[in-house]
N, C-alpha and C positions, 0 to 999 in steps of 0.2 A: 211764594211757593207754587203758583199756581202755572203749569205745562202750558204753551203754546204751541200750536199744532198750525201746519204749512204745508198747501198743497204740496201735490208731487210734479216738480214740472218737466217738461221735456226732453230736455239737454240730461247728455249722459253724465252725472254726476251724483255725488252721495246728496238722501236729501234729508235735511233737517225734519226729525219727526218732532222732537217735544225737546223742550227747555225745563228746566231741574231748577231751581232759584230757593232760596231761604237762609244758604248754610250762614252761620256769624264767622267762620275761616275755612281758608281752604280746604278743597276734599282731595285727600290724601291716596284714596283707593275707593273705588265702587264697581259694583258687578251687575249684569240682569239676567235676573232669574231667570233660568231656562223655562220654557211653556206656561209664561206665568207673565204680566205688565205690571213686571215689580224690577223694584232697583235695590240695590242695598249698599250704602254708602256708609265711610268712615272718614271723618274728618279732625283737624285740628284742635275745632273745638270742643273736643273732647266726647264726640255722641258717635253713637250707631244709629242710622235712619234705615226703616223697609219704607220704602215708598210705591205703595200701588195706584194703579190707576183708576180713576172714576169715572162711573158713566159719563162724566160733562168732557172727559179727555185729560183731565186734570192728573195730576202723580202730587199726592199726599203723604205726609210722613204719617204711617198707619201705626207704626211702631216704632219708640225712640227711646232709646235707653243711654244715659251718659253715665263714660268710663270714668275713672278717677285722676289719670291725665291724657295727654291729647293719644289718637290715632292713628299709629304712622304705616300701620300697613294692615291686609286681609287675607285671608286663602278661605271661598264657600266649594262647598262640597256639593251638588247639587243631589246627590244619592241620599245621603244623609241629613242635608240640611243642615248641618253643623257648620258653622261660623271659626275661624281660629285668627283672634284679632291678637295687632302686635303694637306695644303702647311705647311710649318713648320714655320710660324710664327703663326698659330694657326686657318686659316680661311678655310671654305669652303663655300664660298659665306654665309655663316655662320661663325659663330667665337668661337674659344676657347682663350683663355688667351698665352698659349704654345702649342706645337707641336700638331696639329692632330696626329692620331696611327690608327683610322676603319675610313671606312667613307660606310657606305650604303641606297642604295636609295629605296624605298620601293614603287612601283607603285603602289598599288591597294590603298592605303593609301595616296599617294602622297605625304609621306614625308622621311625625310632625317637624319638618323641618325647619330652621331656621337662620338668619344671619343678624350681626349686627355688627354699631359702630367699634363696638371694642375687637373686630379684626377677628372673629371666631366663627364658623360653622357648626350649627349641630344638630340631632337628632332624639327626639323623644318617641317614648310608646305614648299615644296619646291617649289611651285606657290607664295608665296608672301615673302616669304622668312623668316618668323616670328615664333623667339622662342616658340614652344609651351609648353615644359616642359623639366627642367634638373633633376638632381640625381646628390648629391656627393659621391664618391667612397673613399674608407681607403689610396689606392692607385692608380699609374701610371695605367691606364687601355690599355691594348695589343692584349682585345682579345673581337666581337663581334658577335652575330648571332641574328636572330629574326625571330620569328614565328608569319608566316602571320594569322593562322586563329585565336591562340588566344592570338595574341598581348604581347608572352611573349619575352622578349627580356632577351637573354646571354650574360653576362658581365665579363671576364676576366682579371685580376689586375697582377699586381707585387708582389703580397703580396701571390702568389697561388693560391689563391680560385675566384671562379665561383660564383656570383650572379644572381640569376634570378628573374625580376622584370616582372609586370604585364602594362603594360603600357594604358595608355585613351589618350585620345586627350588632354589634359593640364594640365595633373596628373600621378603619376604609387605610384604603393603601391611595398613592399617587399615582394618576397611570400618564399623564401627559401635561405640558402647558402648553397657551395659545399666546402669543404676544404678536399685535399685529395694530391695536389703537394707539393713538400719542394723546389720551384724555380718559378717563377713567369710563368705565361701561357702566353704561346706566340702562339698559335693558337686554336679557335672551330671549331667545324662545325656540324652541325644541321640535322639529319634525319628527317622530320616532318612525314613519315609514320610509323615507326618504334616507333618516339619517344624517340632515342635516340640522346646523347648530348655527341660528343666526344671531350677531351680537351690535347692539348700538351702542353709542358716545357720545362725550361731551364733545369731541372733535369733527362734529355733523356729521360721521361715516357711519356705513352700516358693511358687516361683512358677513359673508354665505362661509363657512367653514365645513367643506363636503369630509364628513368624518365617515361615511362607509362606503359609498362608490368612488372615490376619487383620490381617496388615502390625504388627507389632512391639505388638500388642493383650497385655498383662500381667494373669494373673489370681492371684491373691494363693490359697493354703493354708496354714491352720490348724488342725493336727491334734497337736503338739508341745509341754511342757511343757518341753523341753531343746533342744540345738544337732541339727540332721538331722545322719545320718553317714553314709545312704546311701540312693540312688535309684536305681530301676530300674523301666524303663516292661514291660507286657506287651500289645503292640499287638493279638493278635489278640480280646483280650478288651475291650481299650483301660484298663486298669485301670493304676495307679502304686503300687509298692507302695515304703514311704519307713519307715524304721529311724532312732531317735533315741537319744540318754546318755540319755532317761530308760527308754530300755528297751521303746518302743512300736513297735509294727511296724503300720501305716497302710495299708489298704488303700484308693486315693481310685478311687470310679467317675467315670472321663473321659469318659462317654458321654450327659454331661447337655449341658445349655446353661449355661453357667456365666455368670455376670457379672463386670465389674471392679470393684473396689471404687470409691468415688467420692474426688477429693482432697480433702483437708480445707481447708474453705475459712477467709479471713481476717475477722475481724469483729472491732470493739472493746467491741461490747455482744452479748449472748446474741440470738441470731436467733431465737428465740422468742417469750423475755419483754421482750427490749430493756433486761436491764437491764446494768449494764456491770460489764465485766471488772478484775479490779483495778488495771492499768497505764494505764487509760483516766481521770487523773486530772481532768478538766476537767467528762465526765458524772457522777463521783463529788462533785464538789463542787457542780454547779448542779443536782443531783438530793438529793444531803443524802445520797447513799445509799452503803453501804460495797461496794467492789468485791469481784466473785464468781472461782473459780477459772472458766478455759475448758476444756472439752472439749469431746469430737467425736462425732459419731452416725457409727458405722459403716456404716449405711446409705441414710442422705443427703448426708454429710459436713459437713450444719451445725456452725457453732461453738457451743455449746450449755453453760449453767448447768447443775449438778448436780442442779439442783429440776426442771429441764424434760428429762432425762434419768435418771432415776429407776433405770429398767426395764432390764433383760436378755434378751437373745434370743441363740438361731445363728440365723445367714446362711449354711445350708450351700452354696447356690447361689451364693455371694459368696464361700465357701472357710474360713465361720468355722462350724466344727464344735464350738467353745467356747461359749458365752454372752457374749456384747462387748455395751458398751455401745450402747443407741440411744437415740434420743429419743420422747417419751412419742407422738408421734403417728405414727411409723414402727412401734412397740412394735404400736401398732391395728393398723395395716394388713398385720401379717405374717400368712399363715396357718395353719392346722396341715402343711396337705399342704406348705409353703414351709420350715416347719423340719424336714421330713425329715429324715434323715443319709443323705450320699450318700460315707460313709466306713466301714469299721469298724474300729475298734482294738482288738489283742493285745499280751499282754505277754509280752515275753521270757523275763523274769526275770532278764536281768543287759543292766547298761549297755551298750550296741552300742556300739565304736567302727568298724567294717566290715561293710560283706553285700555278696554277688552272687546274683544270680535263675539259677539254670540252667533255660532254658522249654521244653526239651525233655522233662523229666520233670516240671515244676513243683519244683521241690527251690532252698529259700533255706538260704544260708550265712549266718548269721551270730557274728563273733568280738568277743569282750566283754573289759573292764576286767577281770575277774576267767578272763582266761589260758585261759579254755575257748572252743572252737569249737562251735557250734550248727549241727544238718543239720533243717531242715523240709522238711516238706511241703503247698506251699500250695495242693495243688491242691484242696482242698473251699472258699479263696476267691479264686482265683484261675481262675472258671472262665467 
């Protein structure tokens, strides 16, 4: 149980302040207490930990108290100090049928939102404890956020796509859907100055969804070899910093001009070379010629033969910090100063399934597959 503490060293990178160790299963969710060297972790095995620090540098569990079954999610208030833990048989001093998955508390409102496996959203007075209004969802919902001033609540599913509902005191009405993941979202998170609404996956993307200056404008990020597991924006710097299972922590600069990617368009022969695709039986036979696989240039969205798309590049202004495919005459046209990186990526060292940003000190949490919690410090890139 006892924190390891490591210098700070030179190189511009997040730097490991303390090591978290003891849990008996995975931690599920943990938060650090604002102006405080305390942590507050929920886990599997069924406990609630405060863990403060000790003069020796050490994080001790000061307070531990175990649920009646395991811990699948948290919302702290730091105003309040009140805790709203969500247990997997389905309750948060409110109930779901199955597993909670969000659980958040909403002070100015005084109520308590929630989601879970059984495909429902809903909302409590958290003073009397009383259902005020649910939502059924297509699917398992993984992902939430809510805007205090106009009561619009973000709902992310299994199914991919993002809902956004308008919420009242004992009613919400539908005002839009997002579908844009091919992997169900597994974390948002919410700008309320910006107005933007960014959403991760199981399908390693992350996308920007400009909902008030750009009119529902979508821009696609590619910085992930595994499922995102967590996002958190830092507006005053305008930077997103995004935690994945493969154990990367992603620092994306928001302060570019970014583009959308283009859709992938339909063709039966290669829009190149013109020659044809292999379902296209009619120009295979009065051509003599055997059909080719189709793909897509990432940066034009032609339908494109493998021969006339050869080449590799990042589109980092397009949100592909990888090498994707283009085609051989987009391949020309990119520049050096075009493939910039307007990212940079660190490694964990253990698979993230949770983080939170605290941006008053710059200090990320992040709690891994392998039962340990992670305290950084991002402020040498997060400035």
């Amino acid at each position: 149980m006892a924190a390891e503490i490591h210098p700070r060293p030179q190189t511009r990178k997040p730097v490991l302040l303390s090591k978290i160790e003891g849990f008996q299963d995975v931690v599920n969710t943990a938060v650090i207490i604002p102006k405080e060297d305390g942590v507050i972790s929920v886990s599997q095995d069924r406990t609630i930990r405060v863990w403060l620090k000790r003069d020796s540098g050490q994080y001790w569990p000061s307070v531990f108290h175990t649920m009646p079954v395991a811990c699948s999610c948290m919302s702290f208030n730091p105003e309040t100090r009140r805790i709203s833990v969500g247990l997997e048989n389905g309750t948060v001093s409110v109930s779901h049928q199955v597993g909670v998955t969000v659980v958040l508390f909403v002070l100015e409102m005084e109520w308590v939102l929630s989601t879970g496996q059984d495909k429902s959203f809903t909302w409590h007075c958290s003073e009397s404890g009383q259902q005020l209004g649910i939502y059924r969802t297509t699917a398992w919902v993984s992902g939430l956020q809510f805007d205090v001033e106009t009561r619009h609540a973000f709902v992310g599913d299994h199914s991919g796509q993002v809902t956004i509902l308008k919420l009242e005191q004992d009613n919400c009405s539908l005002v839009t859907t997002f579908k844009g993941h091919t992997g169900n979202v597994t974390a948002l998170c919410w700008d309320p100055v910006q107005r933007v609404l960014f959403s991760g996956s199981s399908d390693h993307s992350i996308i920007m969804w400009d909902i008030g200056g750009r009119k529902g404008t979508a821009i696609e990020l590619q910085g992930h070899n595994d499922k995102v597991q967590g996002l958190c924006y830092a507006p005053h710097t305008r930077q997103l910093i995004s935690c994945g299972s493969d154990g990367g922590i992603v620092i994306w600069n928001m302060d570019v001009t970014r583009q959308e990617t283009p859709e992938w368009l339909d063709s039966d022969s290669c829009q190149k070379c013109e020659q044809p695709f292999f379902w296209n039986f009619k120009q295979m036979w009065d051509s003599k010629k055997i059909g080719l696989r189709q793909h897509h240039c990432r940066k034009c969205g032609q339908a494109v033969c493998g021969k006339c798309s050869s080449k590799r590049s990042t589109i980092p202004l397009m949100g592909f910090e990888f090498e994707v495919r283009v085609c051989d005459s987009c391949h020309g046209s990119i520049t050096d100063e075009e493939r910039a990186p307007t990212a940079t990526f660190h490694d964990s060292k253990h698979s993230i399934i949770h983080m939170q940003y605290e941006p008053t000190r710059g200090w990320l949490l992040t709690s891994g597959t392998d039962k340990i919690i992670k305290l950084w410090d991002m402020t040498p890139v997060v400035s």
